[in-house]
DODODO-791945 format. One record per atom (N, C-alpha, C): residue number from 1; residue in three letters; x, y, z. Coordinates in nm, 4 decimals. Example, Ala and Ser with C-alpha at 12.3 -4.5 7.8 and 13.67 -1.06 7.14 Angstrom:
2
  pos  code         X         Y         Z
    1   ALA    1.3190   -0.5690    0.7800
    1   ALA    1.2300   -0.4500    0.7800
    1   ALA    1.3200   -0.3300    0.7800
    2   SER    1.2850   -0.2250    0.7080
    2   SER    1.3670   -0.1060    0.7140
    2   SER    1.2900    0.0030    0.7870
***
This chain:
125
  pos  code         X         Y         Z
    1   UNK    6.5451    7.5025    3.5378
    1   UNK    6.4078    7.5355    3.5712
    1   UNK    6.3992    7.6859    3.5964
    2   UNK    6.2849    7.7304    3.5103
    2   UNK    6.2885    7.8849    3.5522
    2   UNK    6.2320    7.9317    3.6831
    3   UNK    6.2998    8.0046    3.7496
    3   UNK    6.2797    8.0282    3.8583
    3   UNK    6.1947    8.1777    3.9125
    4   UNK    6.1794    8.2253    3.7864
    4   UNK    6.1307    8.3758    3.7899
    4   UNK    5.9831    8.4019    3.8158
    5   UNK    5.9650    8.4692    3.9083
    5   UNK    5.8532    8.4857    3.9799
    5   UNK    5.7369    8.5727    3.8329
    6   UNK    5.6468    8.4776    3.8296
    6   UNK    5.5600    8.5870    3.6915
    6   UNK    5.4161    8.5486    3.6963
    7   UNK    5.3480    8.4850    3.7631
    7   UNK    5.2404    8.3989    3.7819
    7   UNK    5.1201    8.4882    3.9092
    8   UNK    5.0330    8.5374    3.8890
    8   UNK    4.9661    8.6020    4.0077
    8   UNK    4.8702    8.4832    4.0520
    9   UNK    4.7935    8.4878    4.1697
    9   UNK    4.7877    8.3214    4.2405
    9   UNK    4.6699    8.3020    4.1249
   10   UNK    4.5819    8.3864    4.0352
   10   UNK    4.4566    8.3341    3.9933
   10   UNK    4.5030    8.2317    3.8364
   11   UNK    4.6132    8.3689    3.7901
   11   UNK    4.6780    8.2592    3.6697
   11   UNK    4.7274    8.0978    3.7130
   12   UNK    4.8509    8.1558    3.8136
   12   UNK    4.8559    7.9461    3.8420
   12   UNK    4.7941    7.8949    3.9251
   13   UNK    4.6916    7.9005    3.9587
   13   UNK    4.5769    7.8415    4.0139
   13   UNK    4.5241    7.7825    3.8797
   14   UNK    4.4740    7.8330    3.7380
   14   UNK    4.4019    7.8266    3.6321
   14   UNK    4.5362    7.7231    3.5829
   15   UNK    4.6183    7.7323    3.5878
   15   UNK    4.7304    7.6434    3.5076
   15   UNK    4.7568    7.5382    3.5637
   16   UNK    4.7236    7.5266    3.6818
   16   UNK    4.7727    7.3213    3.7157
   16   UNK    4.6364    7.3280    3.7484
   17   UNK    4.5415    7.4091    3.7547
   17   UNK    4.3778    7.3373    3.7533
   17   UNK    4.3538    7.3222    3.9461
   18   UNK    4.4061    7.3948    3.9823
   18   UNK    4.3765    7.3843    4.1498
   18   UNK    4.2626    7.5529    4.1579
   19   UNK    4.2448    7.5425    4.2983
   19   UNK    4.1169    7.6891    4.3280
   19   UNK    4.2286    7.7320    4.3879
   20   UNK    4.2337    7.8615    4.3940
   20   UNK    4.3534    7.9647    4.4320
   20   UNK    4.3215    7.9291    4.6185
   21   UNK    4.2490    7.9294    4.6553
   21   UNK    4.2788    7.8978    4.8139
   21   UNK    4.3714    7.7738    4.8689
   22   UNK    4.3632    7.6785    4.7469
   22   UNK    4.4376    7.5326    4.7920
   22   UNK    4.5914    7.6386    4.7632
   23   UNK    4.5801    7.6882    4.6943
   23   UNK    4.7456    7.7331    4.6592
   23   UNK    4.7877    7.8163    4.7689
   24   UNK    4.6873    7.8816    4.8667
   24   UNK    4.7485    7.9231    5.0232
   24   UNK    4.7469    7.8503    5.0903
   25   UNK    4.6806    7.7517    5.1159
   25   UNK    4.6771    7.6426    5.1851
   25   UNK    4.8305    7.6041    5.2032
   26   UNK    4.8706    7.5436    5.0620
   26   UNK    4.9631    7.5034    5.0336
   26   UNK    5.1013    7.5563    5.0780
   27   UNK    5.1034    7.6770    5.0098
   27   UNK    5.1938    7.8196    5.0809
   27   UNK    5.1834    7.7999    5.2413
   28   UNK    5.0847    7.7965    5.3413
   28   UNK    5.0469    7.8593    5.4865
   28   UNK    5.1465    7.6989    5.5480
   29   UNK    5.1533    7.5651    5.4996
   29   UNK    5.1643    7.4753    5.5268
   29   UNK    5.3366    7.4531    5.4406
   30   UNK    5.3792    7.5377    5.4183
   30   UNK    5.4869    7.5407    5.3809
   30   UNK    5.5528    7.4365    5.2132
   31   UNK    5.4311    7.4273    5.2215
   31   UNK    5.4872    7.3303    5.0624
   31   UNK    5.5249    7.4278    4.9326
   32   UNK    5.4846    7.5089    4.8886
   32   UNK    5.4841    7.6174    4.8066
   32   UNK    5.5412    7.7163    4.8534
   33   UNK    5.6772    7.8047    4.8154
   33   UNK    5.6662    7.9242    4.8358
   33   UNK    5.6745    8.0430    4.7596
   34   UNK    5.5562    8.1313    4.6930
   34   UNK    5.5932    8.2221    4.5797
   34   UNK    5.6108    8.3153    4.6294
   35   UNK    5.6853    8.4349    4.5385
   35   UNK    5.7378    8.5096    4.5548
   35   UNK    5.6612    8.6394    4.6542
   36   UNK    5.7013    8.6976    4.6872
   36   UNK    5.6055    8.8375    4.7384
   36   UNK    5.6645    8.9791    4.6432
   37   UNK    5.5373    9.0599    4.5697
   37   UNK    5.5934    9.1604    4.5211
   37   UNK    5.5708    9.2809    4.6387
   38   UNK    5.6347    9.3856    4.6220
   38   UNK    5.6302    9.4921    4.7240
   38   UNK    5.5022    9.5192    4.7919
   39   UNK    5.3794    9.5353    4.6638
   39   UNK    5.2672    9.5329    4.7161
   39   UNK    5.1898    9.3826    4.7925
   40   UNK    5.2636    9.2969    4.8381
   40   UNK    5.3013    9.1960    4.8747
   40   UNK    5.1577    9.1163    4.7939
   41   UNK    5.1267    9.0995    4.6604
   41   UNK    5.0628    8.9737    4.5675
   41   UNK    5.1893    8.8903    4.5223
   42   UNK    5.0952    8.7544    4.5819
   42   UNK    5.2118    8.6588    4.5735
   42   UNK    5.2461    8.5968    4.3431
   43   UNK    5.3241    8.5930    4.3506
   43   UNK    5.3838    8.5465    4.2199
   43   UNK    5.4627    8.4194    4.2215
   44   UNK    5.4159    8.3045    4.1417
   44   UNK    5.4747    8.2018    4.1163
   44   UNK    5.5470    8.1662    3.9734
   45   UNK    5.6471    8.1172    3.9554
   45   UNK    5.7507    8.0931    3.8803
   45   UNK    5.6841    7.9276    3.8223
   46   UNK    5.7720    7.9066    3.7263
   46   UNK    5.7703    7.7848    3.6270
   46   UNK    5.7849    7.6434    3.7300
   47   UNK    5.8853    7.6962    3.8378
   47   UNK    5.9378    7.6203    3.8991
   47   UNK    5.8259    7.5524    4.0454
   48   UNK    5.7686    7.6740    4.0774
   48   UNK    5.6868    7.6938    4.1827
   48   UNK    5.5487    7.6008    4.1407
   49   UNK    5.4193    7.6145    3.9786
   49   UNK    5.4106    7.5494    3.8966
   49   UNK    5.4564    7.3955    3.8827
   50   UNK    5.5524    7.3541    3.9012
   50   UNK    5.5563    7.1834    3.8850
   50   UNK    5.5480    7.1812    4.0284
   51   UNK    5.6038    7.2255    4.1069
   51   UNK    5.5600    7.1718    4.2505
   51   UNK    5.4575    7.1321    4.2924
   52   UNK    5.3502    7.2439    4.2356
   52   UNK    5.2239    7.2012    4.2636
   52   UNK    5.1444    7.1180    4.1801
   53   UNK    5.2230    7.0216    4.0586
   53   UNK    5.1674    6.9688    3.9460
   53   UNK    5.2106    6.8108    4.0235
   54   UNK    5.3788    6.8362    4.0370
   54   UNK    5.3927    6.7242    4.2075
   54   UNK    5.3003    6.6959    4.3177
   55   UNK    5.2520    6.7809    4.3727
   55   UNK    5.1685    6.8108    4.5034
   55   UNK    5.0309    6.7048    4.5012
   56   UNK    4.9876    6.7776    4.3486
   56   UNK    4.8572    6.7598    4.2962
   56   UNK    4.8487    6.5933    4.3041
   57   UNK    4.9993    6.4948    4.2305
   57   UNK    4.9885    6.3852    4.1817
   57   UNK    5.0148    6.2953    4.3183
   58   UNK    5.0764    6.3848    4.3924
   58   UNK    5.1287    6.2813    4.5035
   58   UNK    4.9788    6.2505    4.5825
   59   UNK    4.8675    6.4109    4.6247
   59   UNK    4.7704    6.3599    4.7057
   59   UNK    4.6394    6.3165    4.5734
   60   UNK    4.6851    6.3284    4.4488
   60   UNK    4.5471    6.2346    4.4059
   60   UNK    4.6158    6.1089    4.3371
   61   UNK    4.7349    6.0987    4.2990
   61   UNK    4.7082    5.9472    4.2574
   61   UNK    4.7685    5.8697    4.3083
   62   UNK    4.8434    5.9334    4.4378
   62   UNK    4.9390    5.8327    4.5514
   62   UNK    4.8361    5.8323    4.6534
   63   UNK    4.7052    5.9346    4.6616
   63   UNK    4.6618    5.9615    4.8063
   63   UNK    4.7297    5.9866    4.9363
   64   UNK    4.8432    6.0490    4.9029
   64   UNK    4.8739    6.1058    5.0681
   64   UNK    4.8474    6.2339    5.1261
   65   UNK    4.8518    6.2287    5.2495
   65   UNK    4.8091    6.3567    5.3285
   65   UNK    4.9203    6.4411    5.2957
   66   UNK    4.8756    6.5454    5.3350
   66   UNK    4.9644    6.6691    5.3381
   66   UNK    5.1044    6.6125    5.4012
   67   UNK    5.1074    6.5364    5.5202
   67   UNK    5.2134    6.5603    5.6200
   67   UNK    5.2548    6.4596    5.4986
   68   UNK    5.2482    6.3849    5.4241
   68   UNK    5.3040    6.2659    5.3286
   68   UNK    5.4144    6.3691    5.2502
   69   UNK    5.3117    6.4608    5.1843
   69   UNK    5.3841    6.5253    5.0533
   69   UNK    5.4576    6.6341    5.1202
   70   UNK    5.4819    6.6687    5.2560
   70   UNK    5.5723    6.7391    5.2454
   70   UNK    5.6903    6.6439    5.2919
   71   UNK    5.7318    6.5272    5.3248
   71   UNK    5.8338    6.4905    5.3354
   71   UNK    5.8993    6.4514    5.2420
   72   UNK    5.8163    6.4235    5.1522
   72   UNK    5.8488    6.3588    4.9912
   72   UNK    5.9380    6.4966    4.9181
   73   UNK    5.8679    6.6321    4.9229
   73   UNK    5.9152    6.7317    4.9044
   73   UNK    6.0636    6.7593    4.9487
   74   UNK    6.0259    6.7288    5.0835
   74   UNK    6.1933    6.7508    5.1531
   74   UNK    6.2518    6.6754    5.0873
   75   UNK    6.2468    6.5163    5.0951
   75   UNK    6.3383    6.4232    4.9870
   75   UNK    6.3832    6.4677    4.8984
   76   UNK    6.2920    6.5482    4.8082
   76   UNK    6.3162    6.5537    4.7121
   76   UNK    6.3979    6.6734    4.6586
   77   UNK    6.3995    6.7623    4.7648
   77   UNK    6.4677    6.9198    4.7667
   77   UNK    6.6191    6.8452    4.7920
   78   UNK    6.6496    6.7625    4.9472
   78   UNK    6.7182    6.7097    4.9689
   78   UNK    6.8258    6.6457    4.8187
   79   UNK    6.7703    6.5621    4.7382
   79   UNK    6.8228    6.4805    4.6449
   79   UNK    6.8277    6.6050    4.5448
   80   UNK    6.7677    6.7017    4.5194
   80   UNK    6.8106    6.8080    4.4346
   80   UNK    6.9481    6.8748    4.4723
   81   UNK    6.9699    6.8847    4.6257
   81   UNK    7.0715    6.9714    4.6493
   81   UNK    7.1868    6.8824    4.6367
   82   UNK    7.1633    6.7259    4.7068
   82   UNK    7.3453    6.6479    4.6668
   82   UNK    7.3364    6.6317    4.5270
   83   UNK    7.2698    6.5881    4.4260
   83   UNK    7.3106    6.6468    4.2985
   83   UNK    7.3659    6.7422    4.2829
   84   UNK    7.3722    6.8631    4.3168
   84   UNK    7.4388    7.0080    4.2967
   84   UNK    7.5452    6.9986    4.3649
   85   UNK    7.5513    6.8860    4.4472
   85   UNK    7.7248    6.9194    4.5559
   85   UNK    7.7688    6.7857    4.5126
   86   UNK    7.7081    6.6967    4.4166
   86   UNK    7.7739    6.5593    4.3546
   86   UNK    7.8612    6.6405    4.2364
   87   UNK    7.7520    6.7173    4.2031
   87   UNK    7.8343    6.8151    4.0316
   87   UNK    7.9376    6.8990    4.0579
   88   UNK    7.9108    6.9683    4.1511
   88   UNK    7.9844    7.0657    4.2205
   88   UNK    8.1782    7.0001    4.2118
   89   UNK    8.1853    6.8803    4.2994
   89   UNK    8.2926    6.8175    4.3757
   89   UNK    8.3235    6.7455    4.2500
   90   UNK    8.2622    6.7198    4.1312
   90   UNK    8.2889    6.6431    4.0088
   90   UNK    8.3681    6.7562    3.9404
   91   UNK    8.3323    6.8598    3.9230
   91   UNK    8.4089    6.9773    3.8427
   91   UNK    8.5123    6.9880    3.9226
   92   UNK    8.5224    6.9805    4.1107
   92   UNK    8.6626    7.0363    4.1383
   92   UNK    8.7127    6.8785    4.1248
   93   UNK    8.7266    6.7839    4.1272
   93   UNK    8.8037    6.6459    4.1257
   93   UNK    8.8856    6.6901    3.9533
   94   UNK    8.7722    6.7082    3.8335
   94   UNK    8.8428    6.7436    3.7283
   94   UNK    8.9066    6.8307    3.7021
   95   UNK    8.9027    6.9466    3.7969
   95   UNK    8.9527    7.0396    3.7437
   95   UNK    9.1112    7.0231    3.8062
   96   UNK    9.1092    6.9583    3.9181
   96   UNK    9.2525    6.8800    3.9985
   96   UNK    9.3578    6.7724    3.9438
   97   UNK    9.2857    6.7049    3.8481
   97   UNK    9.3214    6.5989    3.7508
   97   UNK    9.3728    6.6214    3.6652
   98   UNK    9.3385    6.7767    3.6146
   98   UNK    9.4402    6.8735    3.5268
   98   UNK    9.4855    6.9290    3.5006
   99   UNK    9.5417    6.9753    3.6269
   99   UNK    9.6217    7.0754    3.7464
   99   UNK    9.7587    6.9738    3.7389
  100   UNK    9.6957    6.8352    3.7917
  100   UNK    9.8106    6.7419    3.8503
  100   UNK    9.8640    6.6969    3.6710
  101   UNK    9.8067    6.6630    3.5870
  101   UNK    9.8582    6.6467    3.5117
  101   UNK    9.9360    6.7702    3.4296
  102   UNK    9.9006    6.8986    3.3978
  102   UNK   10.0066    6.9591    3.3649
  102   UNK   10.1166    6.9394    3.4602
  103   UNK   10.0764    6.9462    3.5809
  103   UNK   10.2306    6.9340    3.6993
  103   UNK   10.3163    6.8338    3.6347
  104   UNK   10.2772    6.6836    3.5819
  104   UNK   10.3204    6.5742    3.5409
  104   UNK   10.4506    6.6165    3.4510
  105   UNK   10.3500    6.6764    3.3462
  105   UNK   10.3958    6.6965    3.2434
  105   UNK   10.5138    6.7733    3.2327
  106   UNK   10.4933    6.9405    3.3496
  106   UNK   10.6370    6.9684    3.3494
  106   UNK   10.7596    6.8973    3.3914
  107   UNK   10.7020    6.7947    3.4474
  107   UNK   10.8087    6.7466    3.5184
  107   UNK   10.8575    6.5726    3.4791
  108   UNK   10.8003    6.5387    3.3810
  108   UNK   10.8544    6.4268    3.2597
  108   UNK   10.9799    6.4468    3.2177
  109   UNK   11.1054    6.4026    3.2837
  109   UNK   11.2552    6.3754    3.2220
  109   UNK   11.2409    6.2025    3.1471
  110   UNK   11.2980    6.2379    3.0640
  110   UNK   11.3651    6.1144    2.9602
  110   UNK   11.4653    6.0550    3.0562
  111   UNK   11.4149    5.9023    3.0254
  111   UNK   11.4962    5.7967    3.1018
  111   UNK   11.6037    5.7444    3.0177
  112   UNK   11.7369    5.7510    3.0593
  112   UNK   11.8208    5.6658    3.0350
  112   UNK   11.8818    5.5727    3.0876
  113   UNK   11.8836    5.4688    3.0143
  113   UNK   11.9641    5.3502    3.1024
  113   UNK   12.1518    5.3898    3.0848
  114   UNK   12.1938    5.3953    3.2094
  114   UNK   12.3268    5.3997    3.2226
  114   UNK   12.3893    5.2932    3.1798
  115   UNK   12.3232    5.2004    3.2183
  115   UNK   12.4465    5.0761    3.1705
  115   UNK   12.4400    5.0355    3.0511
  116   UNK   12.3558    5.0934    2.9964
  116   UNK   12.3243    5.0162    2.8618
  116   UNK   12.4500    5.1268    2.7618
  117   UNK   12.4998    5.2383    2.8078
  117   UNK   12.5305    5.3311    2.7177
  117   UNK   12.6691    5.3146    2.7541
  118   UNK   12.7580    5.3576    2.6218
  118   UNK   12.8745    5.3373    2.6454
  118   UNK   12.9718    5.4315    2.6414
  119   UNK   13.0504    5.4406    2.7020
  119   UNK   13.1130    5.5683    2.7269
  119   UNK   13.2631    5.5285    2.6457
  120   UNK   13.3337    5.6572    2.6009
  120   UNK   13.4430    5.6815    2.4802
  120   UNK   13.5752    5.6387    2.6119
  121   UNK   13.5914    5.5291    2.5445
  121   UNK   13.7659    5.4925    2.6273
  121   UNK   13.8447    5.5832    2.5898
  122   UNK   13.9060    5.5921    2.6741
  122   UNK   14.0053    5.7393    2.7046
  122   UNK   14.1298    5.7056    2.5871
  123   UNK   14.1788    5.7915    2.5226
  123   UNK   14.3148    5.7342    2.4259
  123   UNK   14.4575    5.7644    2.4962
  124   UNK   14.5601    5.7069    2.4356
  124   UNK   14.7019    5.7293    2.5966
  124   UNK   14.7755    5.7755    2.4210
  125   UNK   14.8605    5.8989    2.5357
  125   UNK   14.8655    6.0011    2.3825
  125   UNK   15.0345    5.9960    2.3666
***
């Protein structure tokens, strides 16, 4: 998801179809947060954009209040981040699995059975 701040509030206001005040609203109440440029106009990203395309669906076609959609939000930030530490701990488990297996590998000696092998009787000279 692109995360790059490029959106001034009137453009994505015009792009998920909200009035630029719901989008401070939104921001003041902590659900949204876009970027600040120096001259501090706020800028929203691709990412910032579905949130509020989320926002939009949760209070019109779920009908919940604000205090609804921001816990749903948290959930949902929540379940974004153990995905990233499920993936995370999946790359180091594999990357350990083939660590331990080269280890294996150096260390594979050929088995012989002793008893099975027969050793040269001595000759009396």
């Amino acid at each position: 998801m692109d995360d790059r701040p490029r959106y001034m509030i009137s453009v994505a206001a015009d792009l998920v179809g909200m009035h630029p005040q719901t989008l401070r609203i939104y921001e003041a109440k902590g659900l949204v947060r876009p970027r600040r440029t120096p001259g501090n106009t706020r800028l929203y990203s691709e990412r910032d954009l579905d949130r509020l395309r989320v926002i939009q669906r949760l209070t019109g076609d779920l009908g919940l209040n604000l205090a609804g959609v921001e816990r749903v939000l948290e959930l949902q930030d929540e379940i974004e981040r153990l995905h990233g530490r499920v993936a995370a701990l999946e790359r180091e488990v594999r990357s350990e699995v083939q660590r331990v297996h080269k280890e294996y590998k150096r260390e594979i000696v050929l088995y012989t059975d002793a008893s099975k092998e027969r050793l040269p009787v001595p000759r009396k000279a």
